[in-house]
mmJSON file of the N, C-alpha and C atoms, coordinates in Angstrom:
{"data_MODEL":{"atom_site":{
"group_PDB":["ATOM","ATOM","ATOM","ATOM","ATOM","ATOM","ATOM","ATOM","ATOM","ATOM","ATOM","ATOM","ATOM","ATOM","ATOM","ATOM","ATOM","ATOM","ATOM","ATOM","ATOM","ATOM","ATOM","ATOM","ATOM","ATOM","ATOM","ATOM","ATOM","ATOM","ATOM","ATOM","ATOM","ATOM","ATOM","ATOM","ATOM","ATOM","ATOM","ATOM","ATOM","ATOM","ATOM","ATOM","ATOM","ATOM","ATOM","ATOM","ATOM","ATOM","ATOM","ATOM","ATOM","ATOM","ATOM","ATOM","ATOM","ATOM","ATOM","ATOM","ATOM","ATOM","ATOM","ATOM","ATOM","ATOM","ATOM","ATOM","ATOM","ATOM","ATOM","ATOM","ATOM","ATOM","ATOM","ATOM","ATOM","ATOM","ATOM","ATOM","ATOM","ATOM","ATOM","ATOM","ATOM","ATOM","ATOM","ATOM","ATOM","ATOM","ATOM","ATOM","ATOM","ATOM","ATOM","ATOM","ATOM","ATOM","ATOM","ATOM","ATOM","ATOM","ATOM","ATOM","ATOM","ATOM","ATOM","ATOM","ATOM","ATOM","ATOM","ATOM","ATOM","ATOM","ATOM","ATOM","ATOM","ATOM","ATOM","ATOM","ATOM","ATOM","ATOM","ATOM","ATOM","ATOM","ATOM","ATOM","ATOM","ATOM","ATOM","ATOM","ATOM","ATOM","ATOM","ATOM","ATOM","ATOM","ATOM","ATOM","ATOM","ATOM","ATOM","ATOM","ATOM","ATOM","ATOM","ATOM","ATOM","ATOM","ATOM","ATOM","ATOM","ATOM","ATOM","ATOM","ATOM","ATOM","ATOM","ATOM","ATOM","ATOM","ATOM","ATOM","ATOM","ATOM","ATOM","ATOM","ATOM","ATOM","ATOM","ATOM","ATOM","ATOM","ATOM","ATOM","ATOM","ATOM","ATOM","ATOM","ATOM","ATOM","ATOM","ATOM","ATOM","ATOM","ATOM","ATOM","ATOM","ATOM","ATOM","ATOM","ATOM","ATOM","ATOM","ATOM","ATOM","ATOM","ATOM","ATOM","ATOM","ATOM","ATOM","ATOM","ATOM","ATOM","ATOM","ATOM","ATOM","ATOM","ATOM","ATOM","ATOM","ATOM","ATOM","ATOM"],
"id":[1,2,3,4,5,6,7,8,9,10,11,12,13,14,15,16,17,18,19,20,21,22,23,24,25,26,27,28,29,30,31,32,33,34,35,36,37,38,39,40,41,42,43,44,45,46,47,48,49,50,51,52,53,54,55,56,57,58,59,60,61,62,63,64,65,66,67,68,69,70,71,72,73,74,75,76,77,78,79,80,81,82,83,84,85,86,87,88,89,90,91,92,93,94,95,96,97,98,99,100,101,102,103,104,105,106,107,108,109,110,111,112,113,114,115,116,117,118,119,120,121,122,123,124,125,126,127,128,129,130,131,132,133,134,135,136,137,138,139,140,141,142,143,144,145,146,147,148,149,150,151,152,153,154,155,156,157,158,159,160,161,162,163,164,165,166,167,168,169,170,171,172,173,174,175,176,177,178,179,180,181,182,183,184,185,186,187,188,189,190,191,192,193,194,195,196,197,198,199,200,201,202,203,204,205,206,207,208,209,210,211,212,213,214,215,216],
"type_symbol":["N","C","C","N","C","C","N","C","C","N","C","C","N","C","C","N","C","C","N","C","C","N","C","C","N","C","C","N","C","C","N","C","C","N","C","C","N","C","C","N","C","C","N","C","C","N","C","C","N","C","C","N","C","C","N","C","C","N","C","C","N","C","C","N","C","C","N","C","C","N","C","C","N","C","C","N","C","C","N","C","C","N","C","C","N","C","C","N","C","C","N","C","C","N","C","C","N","C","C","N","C","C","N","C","C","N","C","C","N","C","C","N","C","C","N","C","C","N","C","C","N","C","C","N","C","C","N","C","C","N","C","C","N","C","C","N","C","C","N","C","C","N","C","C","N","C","C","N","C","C","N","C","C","N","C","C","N","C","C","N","C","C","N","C","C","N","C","C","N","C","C","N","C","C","N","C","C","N","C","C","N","C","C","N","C","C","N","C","C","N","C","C","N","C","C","N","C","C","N","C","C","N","C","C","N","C","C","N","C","C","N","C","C","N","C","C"],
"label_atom_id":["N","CA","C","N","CA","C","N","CA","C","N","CA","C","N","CA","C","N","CA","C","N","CA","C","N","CA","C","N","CA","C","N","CA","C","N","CA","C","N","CA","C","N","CA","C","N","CA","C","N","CA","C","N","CA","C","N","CA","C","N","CA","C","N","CA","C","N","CA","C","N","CA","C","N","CA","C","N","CA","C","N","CA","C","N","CA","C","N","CA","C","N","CA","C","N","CA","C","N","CA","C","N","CA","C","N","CA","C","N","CA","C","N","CA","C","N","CA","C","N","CA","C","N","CA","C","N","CA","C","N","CA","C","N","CA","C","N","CA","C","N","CA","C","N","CA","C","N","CA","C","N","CA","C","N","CA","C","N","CA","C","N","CA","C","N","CA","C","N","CA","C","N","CA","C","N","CA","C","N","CA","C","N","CA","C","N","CA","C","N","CA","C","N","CA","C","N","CA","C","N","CA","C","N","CA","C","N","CA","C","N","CA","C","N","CA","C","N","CA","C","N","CA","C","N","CA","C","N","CA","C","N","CA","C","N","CA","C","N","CA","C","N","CA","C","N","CA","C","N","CA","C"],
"label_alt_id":[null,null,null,null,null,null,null,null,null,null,null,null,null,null,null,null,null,null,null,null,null,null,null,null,null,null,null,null,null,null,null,null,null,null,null,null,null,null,null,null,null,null,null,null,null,null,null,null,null,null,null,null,null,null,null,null,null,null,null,null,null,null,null,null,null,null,null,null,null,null,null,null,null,null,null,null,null,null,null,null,null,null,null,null,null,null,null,null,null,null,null,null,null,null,null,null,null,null,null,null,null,null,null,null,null,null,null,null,null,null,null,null,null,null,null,null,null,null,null,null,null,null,null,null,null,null,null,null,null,null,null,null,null,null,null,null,null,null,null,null,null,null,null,null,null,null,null,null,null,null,null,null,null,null,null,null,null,null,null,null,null,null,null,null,null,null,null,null,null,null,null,null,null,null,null,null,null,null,null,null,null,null,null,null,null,null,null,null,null,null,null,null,null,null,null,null,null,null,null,null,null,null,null,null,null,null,null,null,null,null,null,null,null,null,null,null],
"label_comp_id":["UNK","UNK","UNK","UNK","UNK","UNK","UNK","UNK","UNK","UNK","UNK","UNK","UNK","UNK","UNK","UNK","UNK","UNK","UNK","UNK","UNK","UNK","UNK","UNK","UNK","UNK","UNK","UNK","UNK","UNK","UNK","UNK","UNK","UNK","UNK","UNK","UNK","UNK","UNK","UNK","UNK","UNK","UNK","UNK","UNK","UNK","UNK","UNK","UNK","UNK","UNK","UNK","UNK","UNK","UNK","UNK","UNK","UNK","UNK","UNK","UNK","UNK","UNK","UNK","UNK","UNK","UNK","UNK","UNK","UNK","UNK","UNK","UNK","UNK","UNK","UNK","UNK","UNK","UNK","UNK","UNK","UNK","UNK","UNK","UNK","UNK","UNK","UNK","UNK","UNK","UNK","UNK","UNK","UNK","UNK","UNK","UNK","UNK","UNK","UNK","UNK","UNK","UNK","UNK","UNK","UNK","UNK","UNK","UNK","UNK","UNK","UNK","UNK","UNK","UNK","UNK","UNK","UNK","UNK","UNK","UNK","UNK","UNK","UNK","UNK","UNK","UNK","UNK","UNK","UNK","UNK","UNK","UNK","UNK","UNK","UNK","UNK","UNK","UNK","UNK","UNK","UNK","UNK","UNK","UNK","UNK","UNK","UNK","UNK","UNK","UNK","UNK","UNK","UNK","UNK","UNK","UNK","UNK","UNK","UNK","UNK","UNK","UNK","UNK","UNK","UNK","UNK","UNK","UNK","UNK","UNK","UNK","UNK","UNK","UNK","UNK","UNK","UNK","UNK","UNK","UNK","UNK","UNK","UNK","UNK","UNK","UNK","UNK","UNK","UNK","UNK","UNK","UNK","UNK","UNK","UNK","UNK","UNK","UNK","UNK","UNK","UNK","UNK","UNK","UNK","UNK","UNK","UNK","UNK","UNK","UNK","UNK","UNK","UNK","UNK","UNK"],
"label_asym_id":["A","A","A","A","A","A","A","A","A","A","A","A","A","A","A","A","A","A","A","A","A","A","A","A","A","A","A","A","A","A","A","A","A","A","A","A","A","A","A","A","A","A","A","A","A","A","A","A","A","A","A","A","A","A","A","A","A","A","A","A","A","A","A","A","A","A","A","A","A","A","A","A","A","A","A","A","A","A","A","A","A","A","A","A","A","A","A","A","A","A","A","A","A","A","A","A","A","A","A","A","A","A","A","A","A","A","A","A","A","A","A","A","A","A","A","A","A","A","A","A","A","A","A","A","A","A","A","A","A","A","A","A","A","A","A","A","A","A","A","A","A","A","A","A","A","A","A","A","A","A","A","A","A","A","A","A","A","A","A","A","A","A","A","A","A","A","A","A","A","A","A","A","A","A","A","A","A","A","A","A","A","A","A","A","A","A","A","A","A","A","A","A","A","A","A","A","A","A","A","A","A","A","A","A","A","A","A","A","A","A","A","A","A","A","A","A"],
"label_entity_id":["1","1","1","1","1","1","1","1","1","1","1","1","1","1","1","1","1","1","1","1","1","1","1","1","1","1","1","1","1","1","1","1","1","1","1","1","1","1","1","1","1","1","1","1","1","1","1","1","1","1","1","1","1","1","1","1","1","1","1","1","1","1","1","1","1","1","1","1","1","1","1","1","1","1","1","1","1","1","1","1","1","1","1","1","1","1","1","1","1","1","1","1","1","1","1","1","1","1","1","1","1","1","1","1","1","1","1","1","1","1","1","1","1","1","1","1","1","1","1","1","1","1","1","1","1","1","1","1","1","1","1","1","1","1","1","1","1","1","1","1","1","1","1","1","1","1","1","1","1","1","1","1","1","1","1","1","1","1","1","1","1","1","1","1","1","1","1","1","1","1","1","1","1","1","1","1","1","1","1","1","1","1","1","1","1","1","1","1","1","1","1","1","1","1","1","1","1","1","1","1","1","1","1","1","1","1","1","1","1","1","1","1","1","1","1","1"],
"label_seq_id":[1,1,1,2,2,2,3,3,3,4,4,4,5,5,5,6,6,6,7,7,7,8,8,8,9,9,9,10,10,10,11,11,11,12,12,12,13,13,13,14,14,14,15,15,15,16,16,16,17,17,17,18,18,18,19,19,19,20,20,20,21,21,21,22,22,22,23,23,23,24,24,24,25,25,25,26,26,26,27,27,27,28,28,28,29,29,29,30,30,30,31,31,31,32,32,32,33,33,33,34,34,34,35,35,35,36,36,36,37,37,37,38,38,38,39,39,39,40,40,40,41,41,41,42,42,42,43,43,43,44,44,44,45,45,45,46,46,46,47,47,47,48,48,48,49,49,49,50,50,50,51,51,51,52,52,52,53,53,53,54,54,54,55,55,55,56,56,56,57,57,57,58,58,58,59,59,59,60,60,60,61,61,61,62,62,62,63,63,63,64,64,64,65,65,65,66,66,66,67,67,67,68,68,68,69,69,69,70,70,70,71,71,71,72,72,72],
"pdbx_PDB_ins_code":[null,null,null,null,null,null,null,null,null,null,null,null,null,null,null,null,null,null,null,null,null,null,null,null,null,null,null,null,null,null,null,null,null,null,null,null,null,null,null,null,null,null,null,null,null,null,null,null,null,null,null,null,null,null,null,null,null,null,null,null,null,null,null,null,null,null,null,null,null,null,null,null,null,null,null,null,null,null,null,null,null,null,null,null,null,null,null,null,null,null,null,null,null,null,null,null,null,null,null,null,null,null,null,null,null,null,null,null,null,null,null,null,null,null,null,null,null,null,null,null,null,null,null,null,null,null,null,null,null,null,null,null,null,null,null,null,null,null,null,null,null,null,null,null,null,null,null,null,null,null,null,null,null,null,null,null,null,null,null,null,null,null,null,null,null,null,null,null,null,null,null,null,null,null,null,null,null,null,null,null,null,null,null,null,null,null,null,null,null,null,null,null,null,null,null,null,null,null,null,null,null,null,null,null,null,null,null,null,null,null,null,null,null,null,null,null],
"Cartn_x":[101.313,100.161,98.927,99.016,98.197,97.539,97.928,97.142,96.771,97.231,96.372,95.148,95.61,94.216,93.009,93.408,92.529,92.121,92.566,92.454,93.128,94.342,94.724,95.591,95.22,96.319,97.776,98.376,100.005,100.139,101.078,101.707,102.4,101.938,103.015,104.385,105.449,107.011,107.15,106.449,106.822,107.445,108.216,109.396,108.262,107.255,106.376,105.809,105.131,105.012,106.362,107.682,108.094,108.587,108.602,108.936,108.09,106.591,105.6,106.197,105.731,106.408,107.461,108.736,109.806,109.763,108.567,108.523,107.612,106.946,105.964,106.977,107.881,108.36,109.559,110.246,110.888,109.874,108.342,107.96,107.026,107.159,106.866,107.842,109.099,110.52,110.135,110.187,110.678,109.335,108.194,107.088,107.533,107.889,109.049,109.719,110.423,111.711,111.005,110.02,109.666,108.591,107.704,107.279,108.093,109.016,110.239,110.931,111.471,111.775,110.838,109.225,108.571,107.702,109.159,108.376,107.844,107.315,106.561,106.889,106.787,107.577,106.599,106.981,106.186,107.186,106.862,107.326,106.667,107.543,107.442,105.877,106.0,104.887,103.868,103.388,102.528,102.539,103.007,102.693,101.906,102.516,101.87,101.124,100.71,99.15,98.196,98.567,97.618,97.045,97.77,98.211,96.841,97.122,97.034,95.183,95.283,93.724,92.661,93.886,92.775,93.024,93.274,93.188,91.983,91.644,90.581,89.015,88.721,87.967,87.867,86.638,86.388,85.834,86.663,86.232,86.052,84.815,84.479,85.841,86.414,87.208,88.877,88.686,90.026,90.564,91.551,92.3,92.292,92.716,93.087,94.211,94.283,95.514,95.749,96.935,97.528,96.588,96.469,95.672,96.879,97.175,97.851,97.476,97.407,96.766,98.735,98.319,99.086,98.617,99.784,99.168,99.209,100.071,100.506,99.122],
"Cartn_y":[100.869,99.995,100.65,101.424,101.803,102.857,103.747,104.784,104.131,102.987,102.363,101.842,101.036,100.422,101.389,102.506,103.733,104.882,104.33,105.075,106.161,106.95,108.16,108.138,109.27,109.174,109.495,109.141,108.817,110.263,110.777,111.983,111.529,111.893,111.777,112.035,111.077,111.146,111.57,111.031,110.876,109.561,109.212,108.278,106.969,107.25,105.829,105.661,106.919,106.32,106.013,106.411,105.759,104.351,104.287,102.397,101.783,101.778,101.245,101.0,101.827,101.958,100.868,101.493,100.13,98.731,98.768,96.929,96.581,97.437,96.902,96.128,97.197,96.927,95.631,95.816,94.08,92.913,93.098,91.522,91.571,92.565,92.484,91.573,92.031,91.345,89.844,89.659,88.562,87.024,87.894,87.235,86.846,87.762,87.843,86.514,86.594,85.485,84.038,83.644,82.961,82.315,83.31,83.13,82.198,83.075,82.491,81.444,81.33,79.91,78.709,78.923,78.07,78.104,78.896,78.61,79.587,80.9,81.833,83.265,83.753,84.627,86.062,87.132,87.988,89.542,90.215,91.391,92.045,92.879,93.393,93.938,95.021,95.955,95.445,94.359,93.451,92.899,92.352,91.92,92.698,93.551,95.429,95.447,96.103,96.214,95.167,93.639,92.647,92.725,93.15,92.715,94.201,95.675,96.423,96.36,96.414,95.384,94.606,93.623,92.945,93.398,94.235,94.677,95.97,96.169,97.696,96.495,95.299,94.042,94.348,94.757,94.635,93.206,92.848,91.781,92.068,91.32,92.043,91.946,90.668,90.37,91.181,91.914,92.533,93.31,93.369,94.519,96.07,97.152,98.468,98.596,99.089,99.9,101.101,101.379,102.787,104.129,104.974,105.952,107.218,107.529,108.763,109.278,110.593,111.42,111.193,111.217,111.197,111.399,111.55,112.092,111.309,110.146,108.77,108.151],
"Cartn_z":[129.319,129.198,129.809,131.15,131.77,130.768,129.887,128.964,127.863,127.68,126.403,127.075,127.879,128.938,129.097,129.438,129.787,128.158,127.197,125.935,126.108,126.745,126.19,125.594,124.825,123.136,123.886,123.347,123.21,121.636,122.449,121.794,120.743,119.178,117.916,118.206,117.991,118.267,119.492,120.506,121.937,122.419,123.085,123.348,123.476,124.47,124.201,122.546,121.858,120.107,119.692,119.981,119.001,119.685,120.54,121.513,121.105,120.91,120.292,118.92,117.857,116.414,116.478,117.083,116.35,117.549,118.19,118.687,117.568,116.928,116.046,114.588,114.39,113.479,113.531,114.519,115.91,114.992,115.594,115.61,114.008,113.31,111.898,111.259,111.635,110.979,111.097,112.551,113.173,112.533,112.31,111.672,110.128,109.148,107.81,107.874,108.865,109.208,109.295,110.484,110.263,108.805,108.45,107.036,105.986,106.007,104.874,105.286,106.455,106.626,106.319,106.65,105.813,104.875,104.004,102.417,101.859,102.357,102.247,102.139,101.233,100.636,100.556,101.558,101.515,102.288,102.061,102.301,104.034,104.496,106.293,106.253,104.746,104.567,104.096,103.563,103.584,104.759,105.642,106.638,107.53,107.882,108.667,108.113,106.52,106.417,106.483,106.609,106.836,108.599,109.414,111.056,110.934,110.461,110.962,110.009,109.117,109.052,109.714,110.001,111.054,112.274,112.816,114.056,114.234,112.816,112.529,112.99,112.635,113.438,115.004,114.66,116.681,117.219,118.113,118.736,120.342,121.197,122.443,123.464,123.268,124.075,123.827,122.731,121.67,123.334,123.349,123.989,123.596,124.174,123.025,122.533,121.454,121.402,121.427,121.428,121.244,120.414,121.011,120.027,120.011,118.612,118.388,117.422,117.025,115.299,115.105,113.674,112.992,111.563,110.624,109.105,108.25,109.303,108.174,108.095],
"occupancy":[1.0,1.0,1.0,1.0,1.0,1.0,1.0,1.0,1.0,1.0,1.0,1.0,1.0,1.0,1.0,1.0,1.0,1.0,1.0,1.0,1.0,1.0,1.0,1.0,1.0,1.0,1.0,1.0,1.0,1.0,1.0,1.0,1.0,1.0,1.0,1.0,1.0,1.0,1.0,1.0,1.0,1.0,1.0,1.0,1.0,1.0,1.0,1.0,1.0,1.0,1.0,1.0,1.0,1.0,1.0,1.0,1.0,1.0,1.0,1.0,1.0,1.0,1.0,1.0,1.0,1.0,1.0,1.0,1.0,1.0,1.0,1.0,1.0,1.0,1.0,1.0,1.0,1.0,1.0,1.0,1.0,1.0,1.0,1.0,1.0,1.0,1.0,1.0,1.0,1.0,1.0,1.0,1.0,1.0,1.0,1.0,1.0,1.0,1.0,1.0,1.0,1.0,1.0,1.0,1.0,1.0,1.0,1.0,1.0,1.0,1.0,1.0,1.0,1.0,1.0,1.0,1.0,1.0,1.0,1.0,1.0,1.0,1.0,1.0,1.0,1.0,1.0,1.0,1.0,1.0,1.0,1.0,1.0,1.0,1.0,1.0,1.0,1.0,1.0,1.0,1.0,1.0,1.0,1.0,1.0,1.0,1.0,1.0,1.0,1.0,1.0,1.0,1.0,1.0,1.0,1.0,1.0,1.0,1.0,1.0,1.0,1.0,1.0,1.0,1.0,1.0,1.0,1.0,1.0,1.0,1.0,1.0,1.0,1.0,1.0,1.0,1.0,1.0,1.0,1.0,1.0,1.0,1.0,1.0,1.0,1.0,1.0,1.0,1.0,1.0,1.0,1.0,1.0,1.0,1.0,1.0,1.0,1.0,1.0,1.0,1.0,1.0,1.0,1.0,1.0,1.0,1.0,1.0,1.0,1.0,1.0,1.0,1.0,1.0,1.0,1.0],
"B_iso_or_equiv":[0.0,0.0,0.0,0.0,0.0,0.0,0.0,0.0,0.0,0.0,0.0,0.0,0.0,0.0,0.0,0.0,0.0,0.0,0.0,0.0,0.0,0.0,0.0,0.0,0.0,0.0,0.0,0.0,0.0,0.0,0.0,0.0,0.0,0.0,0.0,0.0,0.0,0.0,0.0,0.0,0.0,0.0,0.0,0.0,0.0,0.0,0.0,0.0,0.0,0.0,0.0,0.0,0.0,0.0,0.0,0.0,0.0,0.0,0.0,0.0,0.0,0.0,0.0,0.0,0.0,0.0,0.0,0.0,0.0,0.0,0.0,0.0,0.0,0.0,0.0,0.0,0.0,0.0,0.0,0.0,0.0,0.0,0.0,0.0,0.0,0.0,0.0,0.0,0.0,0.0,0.0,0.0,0.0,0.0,0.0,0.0,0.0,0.0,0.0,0.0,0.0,0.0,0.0,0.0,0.0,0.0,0.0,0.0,0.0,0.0,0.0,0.0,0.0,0.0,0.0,0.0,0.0,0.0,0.0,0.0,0.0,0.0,0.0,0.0,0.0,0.0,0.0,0.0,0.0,0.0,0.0,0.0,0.0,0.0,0.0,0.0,0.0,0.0,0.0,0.0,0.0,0.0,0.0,0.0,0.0,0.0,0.0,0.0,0.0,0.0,0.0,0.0,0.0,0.0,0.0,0.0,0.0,0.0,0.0,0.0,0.0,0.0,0.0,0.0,0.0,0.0,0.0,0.0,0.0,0.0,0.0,0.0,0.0,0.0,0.0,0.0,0.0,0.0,0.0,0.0,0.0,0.0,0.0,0.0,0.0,0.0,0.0,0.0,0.0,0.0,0.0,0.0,0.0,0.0,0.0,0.0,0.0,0.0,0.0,0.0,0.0,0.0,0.0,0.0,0.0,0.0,0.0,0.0,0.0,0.0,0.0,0.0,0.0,0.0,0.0,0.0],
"pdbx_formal_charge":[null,null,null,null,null,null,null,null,null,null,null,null,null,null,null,null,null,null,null,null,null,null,null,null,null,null,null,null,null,null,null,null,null,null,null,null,null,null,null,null,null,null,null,null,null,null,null,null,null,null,null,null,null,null,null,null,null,null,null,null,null,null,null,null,null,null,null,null,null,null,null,null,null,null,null,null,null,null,null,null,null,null,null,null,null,null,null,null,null,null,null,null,null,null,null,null,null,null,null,null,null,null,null,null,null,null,null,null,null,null,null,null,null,null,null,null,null,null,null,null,null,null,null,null,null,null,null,null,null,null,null,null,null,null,null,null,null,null,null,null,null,null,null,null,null,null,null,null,null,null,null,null,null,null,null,null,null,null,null,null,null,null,null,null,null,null,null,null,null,null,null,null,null,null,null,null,null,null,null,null,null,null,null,null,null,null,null,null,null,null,null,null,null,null,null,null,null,null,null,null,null,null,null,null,null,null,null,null,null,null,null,null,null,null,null,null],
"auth_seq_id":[1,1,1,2,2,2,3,3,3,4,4,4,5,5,5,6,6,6,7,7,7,8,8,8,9,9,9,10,10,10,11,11,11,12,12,12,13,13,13,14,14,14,15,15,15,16,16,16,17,17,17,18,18,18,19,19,19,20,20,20,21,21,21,22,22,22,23,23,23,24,24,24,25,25,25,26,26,26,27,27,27,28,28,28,29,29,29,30,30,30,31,31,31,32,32,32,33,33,33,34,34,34,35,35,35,36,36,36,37,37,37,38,38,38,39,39,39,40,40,40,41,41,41,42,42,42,43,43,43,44,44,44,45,45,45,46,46,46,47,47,47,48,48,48,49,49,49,50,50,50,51,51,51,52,52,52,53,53,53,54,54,54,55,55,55,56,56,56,57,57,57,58,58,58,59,59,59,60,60,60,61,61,61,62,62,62,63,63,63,64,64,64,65,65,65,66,66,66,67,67,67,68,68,68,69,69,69,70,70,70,71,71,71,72,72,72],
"auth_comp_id":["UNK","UNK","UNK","UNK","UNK","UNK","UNK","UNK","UNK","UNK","UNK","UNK","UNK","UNK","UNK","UNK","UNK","UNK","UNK","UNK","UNK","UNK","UNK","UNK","UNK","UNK","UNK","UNK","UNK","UNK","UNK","UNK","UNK","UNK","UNK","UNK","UNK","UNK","UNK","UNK","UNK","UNK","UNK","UNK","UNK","UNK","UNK","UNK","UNK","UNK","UNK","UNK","UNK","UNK","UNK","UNK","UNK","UNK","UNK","UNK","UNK","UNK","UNK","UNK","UNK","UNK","UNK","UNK","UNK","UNK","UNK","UNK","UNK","UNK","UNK","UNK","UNK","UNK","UNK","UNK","UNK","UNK","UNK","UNK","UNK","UNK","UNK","UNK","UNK","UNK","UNK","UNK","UNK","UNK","UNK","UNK","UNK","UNK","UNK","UNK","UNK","UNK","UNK","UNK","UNK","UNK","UNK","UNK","UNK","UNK","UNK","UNK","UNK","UNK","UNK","UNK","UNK","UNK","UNK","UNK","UNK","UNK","UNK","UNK","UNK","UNK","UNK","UNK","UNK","UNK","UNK","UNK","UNK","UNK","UNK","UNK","UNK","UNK","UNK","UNK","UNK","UNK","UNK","UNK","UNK","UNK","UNK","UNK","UNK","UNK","UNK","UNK","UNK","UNK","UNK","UNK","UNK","UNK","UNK","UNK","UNK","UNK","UNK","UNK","UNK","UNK","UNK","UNK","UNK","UNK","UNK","UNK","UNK","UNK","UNK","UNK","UNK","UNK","UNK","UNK","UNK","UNK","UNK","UNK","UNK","UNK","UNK","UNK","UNK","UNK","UNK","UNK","UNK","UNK","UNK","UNK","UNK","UNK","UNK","UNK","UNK","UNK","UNK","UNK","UNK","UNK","UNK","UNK","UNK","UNK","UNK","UNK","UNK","UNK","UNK","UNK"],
"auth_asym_id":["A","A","A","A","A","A","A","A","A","A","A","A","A","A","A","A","A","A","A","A","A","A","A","A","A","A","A","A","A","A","A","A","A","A","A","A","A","A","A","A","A","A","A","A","A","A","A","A","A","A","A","A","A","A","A","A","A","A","A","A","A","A","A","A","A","A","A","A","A","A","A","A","A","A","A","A","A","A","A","A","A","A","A","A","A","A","A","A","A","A","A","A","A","A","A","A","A","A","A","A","A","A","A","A","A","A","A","A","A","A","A","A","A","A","A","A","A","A","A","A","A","A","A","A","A","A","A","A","A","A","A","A","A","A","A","A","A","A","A","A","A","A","A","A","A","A","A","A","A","A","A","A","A","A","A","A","A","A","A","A","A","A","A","A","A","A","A","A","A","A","A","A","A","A","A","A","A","A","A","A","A","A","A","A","A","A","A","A","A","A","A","A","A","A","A","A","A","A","A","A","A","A","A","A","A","A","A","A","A","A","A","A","A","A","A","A"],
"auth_atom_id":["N","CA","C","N","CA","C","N","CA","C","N","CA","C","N","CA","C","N","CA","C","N","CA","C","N","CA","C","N","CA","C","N","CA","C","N","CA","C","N","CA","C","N","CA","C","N","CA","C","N","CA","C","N","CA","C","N","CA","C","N","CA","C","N","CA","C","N","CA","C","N","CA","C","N","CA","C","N","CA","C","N","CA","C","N","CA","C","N","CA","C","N","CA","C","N","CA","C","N","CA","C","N","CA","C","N","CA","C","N","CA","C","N","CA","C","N","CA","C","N","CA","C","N","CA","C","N","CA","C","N","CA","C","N","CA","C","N","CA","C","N","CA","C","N","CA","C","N","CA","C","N","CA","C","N","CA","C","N","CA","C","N","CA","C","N","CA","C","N","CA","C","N","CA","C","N","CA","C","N","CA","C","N","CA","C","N","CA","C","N","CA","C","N","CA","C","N","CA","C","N","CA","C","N","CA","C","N","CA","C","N","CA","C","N","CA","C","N","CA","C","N","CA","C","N","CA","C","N","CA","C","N","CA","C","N","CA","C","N","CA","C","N","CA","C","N","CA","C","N","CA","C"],
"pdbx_PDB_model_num":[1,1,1,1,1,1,1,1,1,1,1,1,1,1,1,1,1,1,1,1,1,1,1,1,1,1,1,1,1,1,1,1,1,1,1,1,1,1,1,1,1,1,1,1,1,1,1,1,1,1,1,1,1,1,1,1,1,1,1,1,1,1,1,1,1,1,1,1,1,1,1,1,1,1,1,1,1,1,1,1,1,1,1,1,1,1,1,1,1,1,1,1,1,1,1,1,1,1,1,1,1,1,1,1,1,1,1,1,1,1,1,1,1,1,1,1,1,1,1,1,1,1,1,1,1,1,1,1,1,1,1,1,1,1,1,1,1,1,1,1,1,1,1,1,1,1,1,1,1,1,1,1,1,1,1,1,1,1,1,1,1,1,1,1,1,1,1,1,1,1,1,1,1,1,1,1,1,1,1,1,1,1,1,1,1,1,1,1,1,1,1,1,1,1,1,1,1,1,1,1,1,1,1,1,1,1,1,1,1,1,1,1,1,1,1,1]
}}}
């Protein structure tokens, strides 16, 4: 938390990017799950690119996130 707080990039396929990566992908699911239980029918990867969209929205009060290069 403390290097996101402070902006330093987090190393591509370093044990914190990928702990990041699959909690992301944890509460993508877990968002899926609830969706569909009410009623709503949508895919993980639609979900991720909606989340990761509105998070490109700066808001003053926004937190940071994670900064890593990557090619994806």
């Amino acid at each position: 938390m403390g290097k996101v707080e402070c902006r330093v990039e987090i190393a591509a396929g370093s044990s914190e990017e990928v702990e990041i990566r699959a909690n992301t992908i944890v509460a993508v699911d877990c968002i899926r799950i609830q969706l569909e239980q009410n009623g709503f029918e949508t895919t993980a990867s639609e979900i991720n690119d909606y989340l990761w969209l509105k998070g490109q929205v700066s808001h003053l009060q926004d937190k940071p996130y994670h900064l890593t290069r990557t090619t994806a």
